[in-house]
N, C-alpha and C positions, 0 to 999 in steps of 0.2 A: 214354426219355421224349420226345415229340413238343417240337418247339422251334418257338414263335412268334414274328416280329418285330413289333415296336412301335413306331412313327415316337415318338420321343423326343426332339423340338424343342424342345416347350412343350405345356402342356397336360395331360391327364388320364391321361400314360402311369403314372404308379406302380399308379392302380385296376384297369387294362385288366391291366395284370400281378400285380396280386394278386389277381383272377379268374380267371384263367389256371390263377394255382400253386391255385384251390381246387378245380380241376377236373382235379388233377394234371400240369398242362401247362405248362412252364416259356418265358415271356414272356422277351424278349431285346431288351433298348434298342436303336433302329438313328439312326444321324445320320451315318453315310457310307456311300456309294454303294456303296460294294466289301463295307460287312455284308448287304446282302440279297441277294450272291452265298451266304450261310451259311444262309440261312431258304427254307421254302417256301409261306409265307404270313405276311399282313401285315396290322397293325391302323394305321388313322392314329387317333388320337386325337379328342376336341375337343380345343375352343383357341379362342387368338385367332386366326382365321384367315388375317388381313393377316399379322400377324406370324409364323405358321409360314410362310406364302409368301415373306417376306423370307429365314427361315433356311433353307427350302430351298432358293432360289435361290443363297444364300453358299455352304452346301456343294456345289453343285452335281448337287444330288441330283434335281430333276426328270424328267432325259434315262433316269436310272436307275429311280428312279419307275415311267415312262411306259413302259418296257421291263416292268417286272415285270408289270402290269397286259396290257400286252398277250400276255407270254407266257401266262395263263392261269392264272393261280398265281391263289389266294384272297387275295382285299382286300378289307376292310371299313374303312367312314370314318363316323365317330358326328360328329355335331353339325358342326365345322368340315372332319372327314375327309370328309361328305359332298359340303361347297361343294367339296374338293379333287377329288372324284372324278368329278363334273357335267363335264358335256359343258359346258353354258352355265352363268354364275352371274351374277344382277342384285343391285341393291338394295347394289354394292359402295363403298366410300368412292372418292372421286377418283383416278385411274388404274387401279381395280380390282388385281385381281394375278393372278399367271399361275395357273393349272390342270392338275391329272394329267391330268385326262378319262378318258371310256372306259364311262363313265356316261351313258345316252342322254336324258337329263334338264335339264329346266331349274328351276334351286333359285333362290329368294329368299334372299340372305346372313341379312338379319333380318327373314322373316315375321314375327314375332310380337314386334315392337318390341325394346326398350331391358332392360337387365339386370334392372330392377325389373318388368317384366314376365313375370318367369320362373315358371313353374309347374309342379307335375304334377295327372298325370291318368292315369285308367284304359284303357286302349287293346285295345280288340276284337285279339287275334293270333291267328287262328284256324291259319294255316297255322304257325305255330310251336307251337302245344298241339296240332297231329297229329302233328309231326316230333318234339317235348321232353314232351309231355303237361302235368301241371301245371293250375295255375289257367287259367280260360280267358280272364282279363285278365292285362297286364304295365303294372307302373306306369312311367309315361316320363317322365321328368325331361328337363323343355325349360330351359335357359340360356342367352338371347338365342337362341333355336331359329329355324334357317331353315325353309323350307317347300318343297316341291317344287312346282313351278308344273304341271308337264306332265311326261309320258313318254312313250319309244317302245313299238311294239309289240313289243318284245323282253324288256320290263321286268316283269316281277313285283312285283303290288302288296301287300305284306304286311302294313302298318296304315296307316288312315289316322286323321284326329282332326275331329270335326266343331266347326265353329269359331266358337266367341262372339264377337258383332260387336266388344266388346270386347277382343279379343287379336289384332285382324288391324292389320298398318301401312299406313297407306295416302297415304305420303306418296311414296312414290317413283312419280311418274306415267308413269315407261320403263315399267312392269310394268303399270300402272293396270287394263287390259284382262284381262291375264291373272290376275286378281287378284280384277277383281271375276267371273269365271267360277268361280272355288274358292268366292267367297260364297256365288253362288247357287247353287251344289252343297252348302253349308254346309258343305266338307269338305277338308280339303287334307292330301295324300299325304305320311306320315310315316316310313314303311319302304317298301325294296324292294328287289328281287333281280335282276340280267342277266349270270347265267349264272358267272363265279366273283367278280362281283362283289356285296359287300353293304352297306346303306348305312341308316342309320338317324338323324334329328333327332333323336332324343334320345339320354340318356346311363346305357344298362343297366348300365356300368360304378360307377355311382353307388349301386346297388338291390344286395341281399344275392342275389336273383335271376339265375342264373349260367345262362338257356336260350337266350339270345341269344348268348352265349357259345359253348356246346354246340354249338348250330347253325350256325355258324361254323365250327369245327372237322368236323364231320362233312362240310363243302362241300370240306376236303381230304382225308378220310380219316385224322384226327389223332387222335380220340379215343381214350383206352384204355379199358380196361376199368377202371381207377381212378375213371373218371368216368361211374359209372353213375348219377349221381343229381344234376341238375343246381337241385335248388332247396337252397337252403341257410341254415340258421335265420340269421336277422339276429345274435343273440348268437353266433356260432361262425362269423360271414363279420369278426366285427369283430376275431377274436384272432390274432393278431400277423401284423392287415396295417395300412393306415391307413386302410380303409373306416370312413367317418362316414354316416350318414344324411343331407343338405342340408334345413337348412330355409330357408324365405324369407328368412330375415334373416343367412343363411349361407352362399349359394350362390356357388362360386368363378366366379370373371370368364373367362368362357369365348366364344368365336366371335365 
């Protein structure tokens, strides 16, 4: 059975792992530097993002982090994983916090304002229903979602979300410029892919939806044959793991 590690600080690691085992593929908590000498690929989580940059600074897990990403191994960072895996990251609280990097991107912490701003929505994934097939939408669960401001040429755009004037923040005036260019493109960059890395604002780990997953796993050559079938009925993604559906008046305090 193919083994995944999962940054397990804080945050949304039990989901990330119970998507994993539905895909036959057994998820592995990491919070020391010397466990992702055991894995050969890595999910970080959301979260609260300040606060996993505290705990990975405590363990000292960065230097090890930053190794793994650059040796080429598959990492993907949902929601606060993303801000960690951003080359740049704005819109952070006072001192900001440190960064894996390796991600040729510059992300907004909280595009899309404040926890009660949270939403989902339907999101065009075309290159992910040619790679997983499937619905040719994936619903994206935003909580406290940042936004990707800009990328390099290296980077692969895989959804983006076209943006109601109402869910854009527009307080932070460091970004002001780059921010209102996403307006008037109506559109700010919500997945993408540079080369083993992959990075997604929202949270598939939240959705019975398991092709974001899939796709992931095939970035290392992980998949079995166990996991031929990556959509999965919402009643039979919820038995005996702790997948809930989020609604608005539900959604855990994440990024």
């Amino acid at each position: 059975m193919a083994v995944v590690g999962v940054l397990a600080l804080q945050g949304s690691f039990n989901e990330h792992i119970a998507a994993l085992r539905r895909l036959g593929v057994k998820g592995v908590e990491i919070r020391k530097p010397e466990q992702l000498l055991t894995v050969n690929s890595l999910i970080i989580p959301g979260g609260e993002s300040t606060t996993m940059a505290k705990l990975a600074e405590a363990f000292n897990l960065f230097p090890a982090l930053r190794e793994f990403v650059q040796m080429g191994k598959p990492v993907w960072g949902t929601c606060a994983g993303l801000i960690f895996l951003a080359n740049k990251a704005t819109g952070q609280k006072t001192g900001g916090q440190e960064l894996v990097g390796g991600l040729d991107c510059t992300v907004h912490r909280n595009f899309f304002g404040s926890q009660i701003q949270s939403f989902e929505t339907e999101l065009q994934v075309p290159e992910l229903v040619s790679k997983e097939g499937g619905p040719e939408t994936f619903r994206g669960v935003f909580i406290r979602a940042p936004g990707i401001l800009n990328v390099g040429p290296d980077v692969q755009v895989l959804a983006d979300y076209s943006v109601p004037s109402d869910k854009v923040l527009s307080s932070d005036s460091s970004v002001e410029g780059e921010k209102e260019n996403a307006e008037e493109a109506n559109k700010v960059i919500v997945a993408v892919r540079q080369g083993n890395i992959l990075a997604t604002a929202f949270h598939p780990e939240l959705t019975a939806d398991t092709r974001w997953h899939s796709y992931f796993l095939k970035m290392g050559s992980l998949v079995g044959k166990e996991a031929s079938s990556s959509i999965v009925p919402e009643q039979v993604a919820q038995v005996g793991t702790s997948f809930k559906q989020p609604s608005q008046h539900d959604l855990p305090i994440f990024q």
